[in-house]
Every structure is written in C-alpha cells, then in structure tokens.
C-alpha positions as CSV (number, residue, x, y, z in Angstrom):
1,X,114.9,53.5,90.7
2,X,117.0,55.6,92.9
3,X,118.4,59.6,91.2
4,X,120.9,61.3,92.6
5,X,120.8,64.7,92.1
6,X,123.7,67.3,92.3
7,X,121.9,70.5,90.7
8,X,120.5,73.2,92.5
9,X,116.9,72.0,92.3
10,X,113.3,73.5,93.1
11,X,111.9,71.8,96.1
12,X,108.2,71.6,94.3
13,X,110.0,69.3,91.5
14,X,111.8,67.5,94.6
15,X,109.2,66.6,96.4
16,X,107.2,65.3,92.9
17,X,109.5,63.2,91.6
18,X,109.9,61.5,95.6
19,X,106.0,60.3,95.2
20,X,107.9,58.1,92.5
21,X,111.4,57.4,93.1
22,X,114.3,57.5,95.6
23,X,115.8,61.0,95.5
24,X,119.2,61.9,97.2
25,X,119.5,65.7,96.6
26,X,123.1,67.5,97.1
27,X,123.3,70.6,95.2
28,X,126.6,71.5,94.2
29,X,126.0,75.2,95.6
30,X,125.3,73.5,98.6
31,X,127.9,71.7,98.8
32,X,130.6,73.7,97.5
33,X,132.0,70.8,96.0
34,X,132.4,68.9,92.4
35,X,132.7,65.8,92.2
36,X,135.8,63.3,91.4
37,X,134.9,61.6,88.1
38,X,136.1,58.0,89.5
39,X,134.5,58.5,93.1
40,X,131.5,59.6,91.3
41,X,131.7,56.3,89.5
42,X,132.4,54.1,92.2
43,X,129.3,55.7,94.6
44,X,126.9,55.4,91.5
45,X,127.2,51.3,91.2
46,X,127.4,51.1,95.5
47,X,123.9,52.7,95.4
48,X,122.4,51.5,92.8
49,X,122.0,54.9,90.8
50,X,120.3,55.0,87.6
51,X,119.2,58.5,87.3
52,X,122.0,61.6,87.7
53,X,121.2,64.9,87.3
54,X,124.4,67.7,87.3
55,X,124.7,71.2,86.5
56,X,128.2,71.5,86.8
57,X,130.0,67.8,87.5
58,X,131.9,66.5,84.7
59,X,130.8,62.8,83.8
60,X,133.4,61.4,82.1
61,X,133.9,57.7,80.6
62,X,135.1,56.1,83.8
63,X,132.0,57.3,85.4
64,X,129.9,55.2,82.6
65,X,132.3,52.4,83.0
66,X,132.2,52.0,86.7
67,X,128.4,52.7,86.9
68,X,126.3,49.6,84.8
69,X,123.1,50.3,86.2
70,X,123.4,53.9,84.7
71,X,119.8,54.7,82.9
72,X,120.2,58.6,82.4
73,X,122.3,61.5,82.5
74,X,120.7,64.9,82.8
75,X,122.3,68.6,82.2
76,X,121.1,71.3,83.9
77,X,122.6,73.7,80.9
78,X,122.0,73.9,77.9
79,X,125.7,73.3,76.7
80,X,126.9,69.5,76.5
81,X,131.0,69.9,76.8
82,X,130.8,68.3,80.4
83,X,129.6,65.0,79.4
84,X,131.0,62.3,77.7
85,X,128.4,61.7,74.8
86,X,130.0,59.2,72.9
87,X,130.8,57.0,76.1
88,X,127.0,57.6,77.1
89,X,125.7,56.5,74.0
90,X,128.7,53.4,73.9
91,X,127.1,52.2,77.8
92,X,123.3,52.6,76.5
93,X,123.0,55.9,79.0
94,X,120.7,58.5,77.7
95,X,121.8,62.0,77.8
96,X,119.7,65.0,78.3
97,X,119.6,68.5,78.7
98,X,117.7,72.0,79.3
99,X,117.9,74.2,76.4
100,X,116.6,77.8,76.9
101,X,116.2,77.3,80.7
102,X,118.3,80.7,81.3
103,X,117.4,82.6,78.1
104,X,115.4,85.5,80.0
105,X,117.4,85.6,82.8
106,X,120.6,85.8,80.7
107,X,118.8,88.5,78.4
108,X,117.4,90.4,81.2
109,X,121.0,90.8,82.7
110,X,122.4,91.6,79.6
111,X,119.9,94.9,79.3
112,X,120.4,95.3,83.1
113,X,124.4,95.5,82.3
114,X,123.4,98.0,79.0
115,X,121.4,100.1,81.6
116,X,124.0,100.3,84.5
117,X,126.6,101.5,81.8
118,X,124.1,103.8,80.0
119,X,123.2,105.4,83.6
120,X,126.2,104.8,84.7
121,X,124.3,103.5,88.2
122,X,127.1,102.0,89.6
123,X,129.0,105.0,90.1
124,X,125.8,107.2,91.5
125,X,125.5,104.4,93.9
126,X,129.1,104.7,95.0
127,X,128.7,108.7,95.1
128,X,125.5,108.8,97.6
129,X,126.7,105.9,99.9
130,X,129.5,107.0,99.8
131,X,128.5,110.7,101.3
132,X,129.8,112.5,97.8
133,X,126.7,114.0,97.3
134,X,126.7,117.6,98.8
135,X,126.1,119.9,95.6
136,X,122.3,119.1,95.0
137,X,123.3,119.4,90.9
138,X,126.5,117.6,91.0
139,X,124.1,114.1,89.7
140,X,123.0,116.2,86.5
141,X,126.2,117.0,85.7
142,X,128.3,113.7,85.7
143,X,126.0,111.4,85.4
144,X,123.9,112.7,82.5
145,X,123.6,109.3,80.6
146,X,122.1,108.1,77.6
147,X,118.9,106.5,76.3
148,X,118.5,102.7,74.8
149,X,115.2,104.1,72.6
150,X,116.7,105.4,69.7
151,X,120.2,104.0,69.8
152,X,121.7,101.0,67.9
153,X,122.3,97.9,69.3
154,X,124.6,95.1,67.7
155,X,123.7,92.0,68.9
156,X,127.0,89.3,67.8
157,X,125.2,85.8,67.9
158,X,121.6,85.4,67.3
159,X,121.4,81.9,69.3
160,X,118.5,82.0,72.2
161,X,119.8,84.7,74.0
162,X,120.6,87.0,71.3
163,X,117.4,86.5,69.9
164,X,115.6,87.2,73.1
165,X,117.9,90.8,73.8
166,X,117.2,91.1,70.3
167,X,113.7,91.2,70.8
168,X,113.8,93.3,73.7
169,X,115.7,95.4,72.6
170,X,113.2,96.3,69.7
171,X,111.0,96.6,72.4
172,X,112.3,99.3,74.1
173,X,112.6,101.4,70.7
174,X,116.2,101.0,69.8
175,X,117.5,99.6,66.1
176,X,118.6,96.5,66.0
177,X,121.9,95.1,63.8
178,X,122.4,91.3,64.0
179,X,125.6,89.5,62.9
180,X,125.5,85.2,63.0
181,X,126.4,83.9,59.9
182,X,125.0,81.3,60.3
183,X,121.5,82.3,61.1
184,X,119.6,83.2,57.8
185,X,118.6,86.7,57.4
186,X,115.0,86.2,57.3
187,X,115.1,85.0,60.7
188,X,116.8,88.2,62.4
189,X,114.1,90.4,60.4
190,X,111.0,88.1,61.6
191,X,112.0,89.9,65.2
192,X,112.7,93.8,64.0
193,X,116.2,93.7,63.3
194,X,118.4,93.8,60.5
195,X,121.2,91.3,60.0
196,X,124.6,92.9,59.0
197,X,128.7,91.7,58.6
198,X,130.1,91.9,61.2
199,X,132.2,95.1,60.9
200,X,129.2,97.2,59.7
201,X,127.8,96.2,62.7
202,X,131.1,97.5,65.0
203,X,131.5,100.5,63.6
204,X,127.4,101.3,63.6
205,X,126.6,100.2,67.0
206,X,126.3,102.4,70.5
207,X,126.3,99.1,72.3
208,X,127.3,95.7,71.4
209,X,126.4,92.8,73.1
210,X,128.0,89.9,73.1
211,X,126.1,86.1,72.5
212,X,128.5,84.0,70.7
213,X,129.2,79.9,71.7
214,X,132.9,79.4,73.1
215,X,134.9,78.0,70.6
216,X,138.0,78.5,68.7
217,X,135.9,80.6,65.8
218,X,134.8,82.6,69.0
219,X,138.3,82.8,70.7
220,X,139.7,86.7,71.0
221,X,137.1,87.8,68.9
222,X,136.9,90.9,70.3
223,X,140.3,92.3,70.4
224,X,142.1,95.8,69.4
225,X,141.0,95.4,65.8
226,X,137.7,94.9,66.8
227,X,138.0,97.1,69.6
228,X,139.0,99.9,67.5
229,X,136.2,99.7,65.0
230,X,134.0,100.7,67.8
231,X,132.3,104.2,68.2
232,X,134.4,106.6,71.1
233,X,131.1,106.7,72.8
234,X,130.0,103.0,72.6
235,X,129.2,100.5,75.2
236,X,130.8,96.5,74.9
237,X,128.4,94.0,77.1
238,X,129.6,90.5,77.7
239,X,127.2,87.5,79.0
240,X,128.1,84.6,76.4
241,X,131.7,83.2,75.8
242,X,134.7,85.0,78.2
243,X,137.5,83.2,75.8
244,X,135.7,85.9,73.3
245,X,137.1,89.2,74.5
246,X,140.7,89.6,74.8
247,X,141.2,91.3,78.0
248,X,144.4,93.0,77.8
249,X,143.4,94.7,74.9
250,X,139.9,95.5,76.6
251,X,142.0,96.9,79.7
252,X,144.2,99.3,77.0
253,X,141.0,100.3,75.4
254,X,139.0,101.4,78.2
255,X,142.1,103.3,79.3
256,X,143.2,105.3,75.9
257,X,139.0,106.1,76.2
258,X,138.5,104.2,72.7
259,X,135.3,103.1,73.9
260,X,133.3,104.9,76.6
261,X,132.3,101.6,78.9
262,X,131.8,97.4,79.2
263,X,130.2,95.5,81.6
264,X,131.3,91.6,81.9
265,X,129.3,88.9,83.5
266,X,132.2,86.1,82.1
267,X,135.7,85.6,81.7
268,X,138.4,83.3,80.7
269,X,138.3,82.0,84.1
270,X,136.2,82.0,87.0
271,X,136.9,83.4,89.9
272,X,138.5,86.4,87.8
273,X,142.1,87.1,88.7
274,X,142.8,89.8,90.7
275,X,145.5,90.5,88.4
276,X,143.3,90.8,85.4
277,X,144.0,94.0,83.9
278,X,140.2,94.3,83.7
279,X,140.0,95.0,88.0
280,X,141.5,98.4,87.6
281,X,140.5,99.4,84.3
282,X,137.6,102.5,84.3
283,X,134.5,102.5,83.2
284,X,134.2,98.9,83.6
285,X,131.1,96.5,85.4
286,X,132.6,92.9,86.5
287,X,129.8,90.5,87.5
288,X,130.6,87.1,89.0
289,X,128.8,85.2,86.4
290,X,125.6,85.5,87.5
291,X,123.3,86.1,84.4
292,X,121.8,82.8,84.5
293,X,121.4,82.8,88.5
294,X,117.5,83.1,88.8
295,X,115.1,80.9,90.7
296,X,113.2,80.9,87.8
297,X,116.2,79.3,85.8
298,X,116.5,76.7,89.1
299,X,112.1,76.3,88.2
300,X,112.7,75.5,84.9
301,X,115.6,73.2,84.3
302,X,113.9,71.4,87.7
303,X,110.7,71.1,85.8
304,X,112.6,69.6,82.3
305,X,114.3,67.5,84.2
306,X,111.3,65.7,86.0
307,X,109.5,65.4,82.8
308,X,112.3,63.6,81.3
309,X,112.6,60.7,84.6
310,X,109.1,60.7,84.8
311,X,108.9,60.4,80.5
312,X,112.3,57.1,81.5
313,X,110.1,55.8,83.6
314,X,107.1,55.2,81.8
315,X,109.2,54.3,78.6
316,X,108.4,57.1,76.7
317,X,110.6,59.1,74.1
318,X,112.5,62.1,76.5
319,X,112.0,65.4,74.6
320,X,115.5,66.6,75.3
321,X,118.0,63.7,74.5
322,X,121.1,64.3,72.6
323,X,122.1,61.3,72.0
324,X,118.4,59.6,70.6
325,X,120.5,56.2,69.2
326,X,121.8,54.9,73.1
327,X,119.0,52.4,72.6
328,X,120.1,50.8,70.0
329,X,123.3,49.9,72.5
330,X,121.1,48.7,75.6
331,X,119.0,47.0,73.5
332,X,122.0,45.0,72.0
C-alpha cells in the first residue's frame, strides 16, 4: 500500500506509519503549492495510491474517477467542504477526518486575542520599540486596561471551540452568556455558563467572541445592527467563520468608537486585502489565520490519521469516517 501525504505532518507519525507502508510526504506548507484536482488524479492511478491524506487540497470527483485503486481519503480538519463525499462514497473511497484536533489551540488564541485587546499589548509593544517611552508614567496612563475576571463574555456558537473558551473563560472568573440555538441549554450550564438569545447576549457582553460554522445562516451576522447593540466599551473577537462579520460595517464601527476594540484571526478571504477597510481602522488586531497553527494541532491530526491507515489496514472499523456506507459500494 503506498499514501501520499500532502498535510503538514509530525515526523514521529511519519516515520510509524513507514515500518508499514510506502509514504511520499509533501506538505502543502512546504511546498507552497495546492494541487490541480485532474493532475492529482492522473498521479494517484501512475503510482498506485491508495491512501491520501490533505489538509488543504480539494479532492473532487475527477480525482475519484481517475484514481480506482483509491482506498482512503483523510482530512486534516475537521470541516468536510473540500471533499467530494458523495463521489467518495459512489467509488467505495472512505472518507475521514480530525475533529477537535485544533480546539485548544483555536481557544487559546481566541483568549490570547481577548487579552491583547484588554491590555491593549500590541500598542505598548509598538510604544517601547518604538523609543516612545520617555515619561516613566506615560504606560499607566494609556494603557490602563481591563480585567477578564469579573467581566461578561458572550460566546456566539457553542460547537468545540466555543465550548472550550467557554470553559476557560469560567476559569478565569468571568460570567459566561452562550447563544447556539441549537445546542440545548443544559449543555451550556454543565460548563458554568448561561445560555441566552442572541441579542441579550450583545447588548450584556464586554467581549464577544465569535464560534459560529460558515454558512449562509452565519453570513454578515455581525453587522451594524449587531454592531450597534454592543456596549461602547466592548471587545468583538473573531477566530470561527470570516463570511460572519461584515467588514465595512466593522471598519465604520471602530471608527464612530461604537465599540472600543476587535481582534480577527479570519476573513472573507485570505490573504486579507490591503484594501480592506479593516487595515486602517483603530483599535483593531488582524492575525493571518493562525489560531489553529500549533505543532500540537500538526501532533494530533498526524496521530488520528495513522490510527485510521493503520485501523484500513488491518480491516478494522476507522473511528472518524464520514461516510460509514462506502462499503456497501466496493463490496458491490
């Protein structure tokens, strides 16, 4: 059996599964490079591939056309839109995934984000490297922040991620509103935190974090109504869907002073525009999606990913396929 692996993966898992199997490893990071779905095809079947593992390749239904000797797709993500599930499941190709393999890391971020803008540390950075600081008081006096202990946090989606800020979040002493609707409300108290609608929840919060899936109920969710609902002196945080917050209307906001700070670690579209109104906008923290970047997140998704070839291999059940009928197809 030969994989080929375009993920960033963790050497230890590498060299594991190579006792095994024929690896070819070329990290898309690496690389700098996605891959055409037809070439992708086309160099599956001239190798003889039956394992591929992606994190950010699409695999579309010409790949599972051109490739017969296809056995199993792996995601590196938890989300599924870049494969072709039905087509999978039509060529007898098992699909799986890595749910929760970013969850701290994404959650960690997002509190790093509510600190930096609480603190505001980005700008006392800028002032001491940047030789500003002269007047030994001049730190006390504009950068006089605010605490997380105490304060209300409103946590919009209470998915993996939300749940885990959620958590930490109680944690560190702060009340906790939670809006999913379709989460039940025993569920957000089992962790400290009191699910709420959604506009009790904007108008109530100091800092709202964002942890909603990207889809049409999601799209512009946050935009000047929204926006406006907010306290003056409240904080928007961003690490789930960029299609949520409407950026224009963001921009205005953070100009007029309606709310006193974000921080974004997504957007509609990445790289982020240099015209985005969001580049010159104050009080604002753009990150180049980087929540999920952890070698721990590369550890885990490396380690699901093993167990599932090594689970193919020995014809056992994998624990993270999507699509559990594709045998039913091969075996036809």
């Amino acid at each position: 059996m030969r994989a080929l692996i375009l993920a960033p993966f963790s050497g230890t898992y590498l060299a594991r599964l190579r006792r095994s199997i024929d690896v070819v490893y070329e990290s898309w990071i690496e690389t700098n490079t996605l891959q055409d779905p037809d070439q992708l095809g086309a160099r599956l079947a001239a190798e003889d591939i039956s394992v591929l593992i992606v994190e950010a390749d699409f695999v579309f239904e010409e790949v599972f056309d051109a490739a017969p000797g296809l056995r199993l797709v792996g995601i590196c993500r938890n989300a599924l839109n870049q494969v072709d599930i039905e087509s999978a499941t039509a060529h007898g190709v098992a699909v799986t995934h890595a749910p929760g393999r970013n969850t701290n890391a994404v959650a960690e971020m997002t509190l790093g984000l509510m600190f930096s803008l609480a603190r505001r540390i980005p700008q006392a950075d800028r002032l001491v490297t940047g030789a500003g600081w002269r007047d030994p008081t001049i730190g006390y006096r504009l950068f006089r922040g605010t605490e997380i202990a105490g304060s209300t946090v409103g946590v919009v989606g209470f998915g993996q991620i939300g749940r885990e800020v959620a958590r930490k979040c109680v944690a560190l002493g702060a009340r906790v509103l939670v809006h999913d609707p379709f989460v039940a409300g025993r569920q957000v108290r089992a962790v400290g935190a009191v699910p709420v609608e959604l506009r009790r929840l904007t108008a109530a919060s100091d800092f709202i974090t964002l942890h909603v899936p990207d889809n049409e109920a999601t799209h512009r969710l946050v935009g000047a109504a929204f926006l406006a609902r907010m306290k003056a002196g409240a904080f928007l945080v961003n690490t789930g869907a960029g299609s949520c917050v409407d950026p224009s209307a963001l921009a205005a906001a953070l100009e007029a002073g309606a709310i006193a700070g974000a921080a974004l670690d997504v957007f509609d579209g990445h790289p982020l525009p240099a015209t985005s109104p969001l580049i010159s906008a104050p009080n604002v923290i753009l990150t180049p999606h980087i929540a999920g970047a952890t070698a721990q997140t590369v550890d885990r998704h490396s380690r699901m990913m093993t167990g599932e070839i090594e689970r193919l291999l020995a014809g056992k059940p994998l624990r993270y396929v999507v699509n559990p009928n594709y045998g039913a197809t091969r075996a036809g």
